[in-house]
N, C-alpha and C positions, 0 to 999 in steps of 0.2 A: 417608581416610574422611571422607564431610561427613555430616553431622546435618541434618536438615530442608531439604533441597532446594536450588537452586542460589543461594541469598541472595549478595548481598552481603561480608556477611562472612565466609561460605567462600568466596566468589573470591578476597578478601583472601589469608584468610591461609596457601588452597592455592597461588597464586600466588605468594607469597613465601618460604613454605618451598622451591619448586620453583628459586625463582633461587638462595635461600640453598646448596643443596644444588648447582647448578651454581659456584658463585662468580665469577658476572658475570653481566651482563644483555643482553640481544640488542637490535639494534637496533627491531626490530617485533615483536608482538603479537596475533598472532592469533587470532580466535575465532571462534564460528558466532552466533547472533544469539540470545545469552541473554539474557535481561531486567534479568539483576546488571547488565550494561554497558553495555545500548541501549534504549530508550523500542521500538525498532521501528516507528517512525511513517513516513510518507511527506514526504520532505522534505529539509533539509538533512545530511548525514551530521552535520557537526559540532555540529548545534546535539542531535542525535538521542544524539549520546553522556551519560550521565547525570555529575552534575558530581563524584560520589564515585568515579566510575570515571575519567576525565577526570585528576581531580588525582593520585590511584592512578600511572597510566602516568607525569605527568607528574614524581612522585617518584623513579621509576626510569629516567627520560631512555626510554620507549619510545614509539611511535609505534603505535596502537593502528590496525587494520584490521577486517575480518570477511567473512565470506561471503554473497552476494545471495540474498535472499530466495526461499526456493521452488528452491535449487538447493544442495542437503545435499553433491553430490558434489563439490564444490571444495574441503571439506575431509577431503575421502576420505585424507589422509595421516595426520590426526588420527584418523579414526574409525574406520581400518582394524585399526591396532594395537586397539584395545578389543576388538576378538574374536580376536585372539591372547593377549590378558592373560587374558581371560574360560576360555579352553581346559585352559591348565595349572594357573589357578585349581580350575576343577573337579576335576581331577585329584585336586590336593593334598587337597583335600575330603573324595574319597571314599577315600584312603587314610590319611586322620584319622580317619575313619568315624563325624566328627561335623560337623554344623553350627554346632553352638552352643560358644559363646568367653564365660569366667568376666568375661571384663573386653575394652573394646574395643584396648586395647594388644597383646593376646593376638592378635588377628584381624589389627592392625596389621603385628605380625613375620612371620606370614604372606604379608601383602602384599610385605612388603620384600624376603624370599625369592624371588617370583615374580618380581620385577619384576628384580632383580638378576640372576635368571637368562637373561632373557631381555634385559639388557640387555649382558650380554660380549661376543655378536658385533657390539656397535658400539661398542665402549668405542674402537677409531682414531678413529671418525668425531666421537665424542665428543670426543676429545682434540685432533680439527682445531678444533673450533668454538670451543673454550676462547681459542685465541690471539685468536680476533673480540671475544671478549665484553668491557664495557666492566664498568669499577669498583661495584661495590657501593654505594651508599648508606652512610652513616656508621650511620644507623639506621632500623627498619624503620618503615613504613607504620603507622596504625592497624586495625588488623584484627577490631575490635570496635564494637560501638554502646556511647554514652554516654547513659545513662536515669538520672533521678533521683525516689524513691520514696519513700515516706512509709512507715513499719510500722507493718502495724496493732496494734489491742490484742488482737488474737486472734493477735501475733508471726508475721505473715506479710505478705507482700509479694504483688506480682502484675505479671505482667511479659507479655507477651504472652499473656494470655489463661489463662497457668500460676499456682498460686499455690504458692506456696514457702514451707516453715516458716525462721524465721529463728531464734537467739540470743535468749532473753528479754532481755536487756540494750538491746537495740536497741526496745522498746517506743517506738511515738510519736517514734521520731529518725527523722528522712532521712538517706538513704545513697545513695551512690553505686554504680549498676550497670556495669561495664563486661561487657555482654550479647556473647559468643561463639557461636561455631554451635554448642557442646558443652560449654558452662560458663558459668557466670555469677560471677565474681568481682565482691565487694561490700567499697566503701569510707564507711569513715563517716569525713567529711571529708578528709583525704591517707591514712589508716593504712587497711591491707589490715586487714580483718576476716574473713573467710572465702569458703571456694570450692565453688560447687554445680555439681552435673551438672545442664546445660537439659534440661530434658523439652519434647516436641513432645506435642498430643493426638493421639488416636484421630481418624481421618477422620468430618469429620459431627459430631464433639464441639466445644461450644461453650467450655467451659471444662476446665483439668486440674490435675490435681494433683501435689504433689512436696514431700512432709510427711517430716519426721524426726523421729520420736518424742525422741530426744534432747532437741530444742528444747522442748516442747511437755508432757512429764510430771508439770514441778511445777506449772506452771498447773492441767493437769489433776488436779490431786491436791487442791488447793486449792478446785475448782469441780466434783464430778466430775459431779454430775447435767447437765453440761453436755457428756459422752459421747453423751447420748439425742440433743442435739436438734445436732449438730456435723454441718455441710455436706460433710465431708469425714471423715466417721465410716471409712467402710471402709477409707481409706488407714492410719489410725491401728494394723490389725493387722498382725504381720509377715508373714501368711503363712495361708490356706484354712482351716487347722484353729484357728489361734483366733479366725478368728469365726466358723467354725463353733461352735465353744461359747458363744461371746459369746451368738449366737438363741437356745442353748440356756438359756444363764441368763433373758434376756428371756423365753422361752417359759413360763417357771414362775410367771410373773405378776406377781413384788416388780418393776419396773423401777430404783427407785430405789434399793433395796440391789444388782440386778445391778450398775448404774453403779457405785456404792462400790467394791462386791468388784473389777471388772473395771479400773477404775485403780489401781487398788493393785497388783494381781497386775501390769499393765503396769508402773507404778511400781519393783516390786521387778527385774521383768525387765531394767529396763535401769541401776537404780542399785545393786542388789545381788548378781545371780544371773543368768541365762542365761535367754533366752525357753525352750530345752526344758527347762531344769530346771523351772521354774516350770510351764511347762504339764504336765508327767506328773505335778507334784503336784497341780495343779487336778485334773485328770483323775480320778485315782487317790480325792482326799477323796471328789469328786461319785459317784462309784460305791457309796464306803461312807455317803451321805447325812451327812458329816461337813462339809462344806464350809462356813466362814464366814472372815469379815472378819480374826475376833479369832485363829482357827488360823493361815490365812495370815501372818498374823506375827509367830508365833509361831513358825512354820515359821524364817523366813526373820531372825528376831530383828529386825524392823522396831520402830523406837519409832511408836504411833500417834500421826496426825498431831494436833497441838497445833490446838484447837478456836481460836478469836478472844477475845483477851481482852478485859472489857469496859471499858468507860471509867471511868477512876481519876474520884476521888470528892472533889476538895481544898474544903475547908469554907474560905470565905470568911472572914477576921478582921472585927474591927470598927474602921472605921478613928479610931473614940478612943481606941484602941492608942497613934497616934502623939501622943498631947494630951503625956504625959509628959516631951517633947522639948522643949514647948515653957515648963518648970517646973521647968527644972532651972537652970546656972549657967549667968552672963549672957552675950549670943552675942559672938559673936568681932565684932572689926572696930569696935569702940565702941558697940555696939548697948546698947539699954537693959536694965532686969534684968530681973525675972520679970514676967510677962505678967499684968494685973490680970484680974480676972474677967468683968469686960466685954468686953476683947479675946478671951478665952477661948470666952464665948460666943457673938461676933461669929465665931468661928473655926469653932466648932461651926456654923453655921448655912450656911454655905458650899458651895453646892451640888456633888460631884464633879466634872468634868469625862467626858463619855464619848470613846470611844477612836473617831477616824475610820475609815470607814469604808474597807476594802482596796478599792482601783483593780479592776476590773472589765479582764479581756485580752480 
């Protein structure tokens, strides 16, 4: 299964699972004239192959070919089998009597079934080919893009047009993207940090999104009037019916108690309680006009959040505090005895010194 269209990095790393799975490699490489692997230009073949596909073959010792422009049917041996795959794909389908798969691994085992079955009556021919094929490689290919990112202070990245909630931890650090056709696995420096599912947009859409409340809760709880004005506000519910209420709180006019109430209730949903438990109690107060801040958590036994403390208050001494020091028994090292009152006042008169000024980054 590829994600977003015949890139690059699903050639990679369809191609390589598919030698993996034969264990050896053939001598040639055939394709039709996809873009992952040829410019398509008029002119020299070799200079026409692109340099990432190029080193690709030349990893696996294959000798890469393809089929002449404007003439589909010379690779009628590849494209022929797609509509025998396509047939008893259907099949299985409709005696699932569904389309739709919880997860794409689920759809995966599927695939695996179909193709397994249709690939017994050549499991011989299969098994001639094995003796041609040449050694594996020690290790595979890169089959990912290397991107390097900056996170914002609104804990998100942006990678192809997608913006992604990250880790608050990751505030203002760069990290390392190693960008897949179906994941995006992020390093902050060598250490794996965590792994997202790539989102593609909507056809026509210039930007998209791929928010995990996880990330993003305490900030918002910290900030919430900043629910109202947030670019990517819709993403932020889980699901039709709570923002459905979400308008419905905006619609009552307080905007700024809705925000409060509505990160909170999000807040308790994913650090204390369950988004449907939390929403049939939303639900349920607003019907009996009981609904506020201070019920909510009460409900849900929430300490409310701790307001900003304000700036401690340390009362400067006076620095003829220190004069005492210099009136007591005589100083070390041979120094003379008590400081006459001359010295005393010459001391006193002494202007402080002020504290340099911090280097500017």
């Amino acid at each position: 299964m590829i994600h977003g269209g015949e890139s690059f990095v699903a050639l990679s790393e369809g191609l390589q699972n598919a030698l993996a799975a034969c264990g050896g490699t053939p001598r040639e490489l055939r394709t039709d004239r996809l873009s992952a692997a040829s410019r398509n230009r008029d002119g020299s073949y070799a200079l026409d192959i692109t340099p990432r596909y190029q080193a690709l073959c030349a990893h696996y010792g294959l000798s890469a070919s393809r089929n002449n422009r404007g003439v589909a049917h010379e690779n009628g041996i590849v494209e022929a089998p797609h509509g025998h795959v396509k047939r008893p794909l259907k099949l299985k389908l409709i005696l699932r009597g569904s389309c739709d798969f919880e997860e794409p691994a689920e759809y995966g085992e599927l695939l695996a079934e179909v193709f397994s079955a249709l690939n017994v009556p050549r499991q011989r021919r299969y098994e001639q080919e094995l003796e041609h094929l040449s050694a594996l490689p020690a290790f595979r290919f890169a089959d990912y893009e290397l991107l390097t990112v900056r996170v914002r202070s609104t804990s998100t990245i942006e990678v192809r047009q997608v913006v992604y909630s990250v880790p608050p931890t990751l505030i203002c650090r760069q990290v390392t993207v190693r960008l897949h056709h179906d994941r995006l696995i992020v390093y902050l420096g060598s250490d794996w940090v965590f792994q997202l599912p790539r989102a593609y947009g909507a056809s026509g859409e210039k930007r998209a999104w791929c928010i995990d409340l996880e990330h993003l809760t305490d900030g918002l709880r910290a900030k919430p009037r900043a629910l109202l004005h947030c670019r990517y506000q819709r993403h932020l519910f889980p699901d039709q019916r709570w923002w459905d209420f979400w308008q419905h709180l905006l619609a009552g006019g307080d905007r700024d108690g809705a925000a409060r109430l509505m990160v909170e209730a999000l807040y308790v949903a994913v650090r204390v309680a369950s988004f449907e438990l939390v929403l049939a109690f939303l639900q349920q107060a607003h019907q009996r006009n009981a609904l506020s801040l201070s019920l909510l958590q009460q409900r849900f036994r929430v300490p409310p959040r701790l307001s900003a403390l304000p700036d401690p208050v340390i009362p400067q001494h006076l620095l003829a505090s220190y004069d005492h020091l210099l009136s007591g028994s005589p100083l070390a090292g041979g120094g003379s005895g008590l400081a006459t009152p001359a010295q005393t006042a010459e001391t006193r008169a002494l202007s402080q010194p002020l504290a340099a000024a911090q280097p500017t980054s």
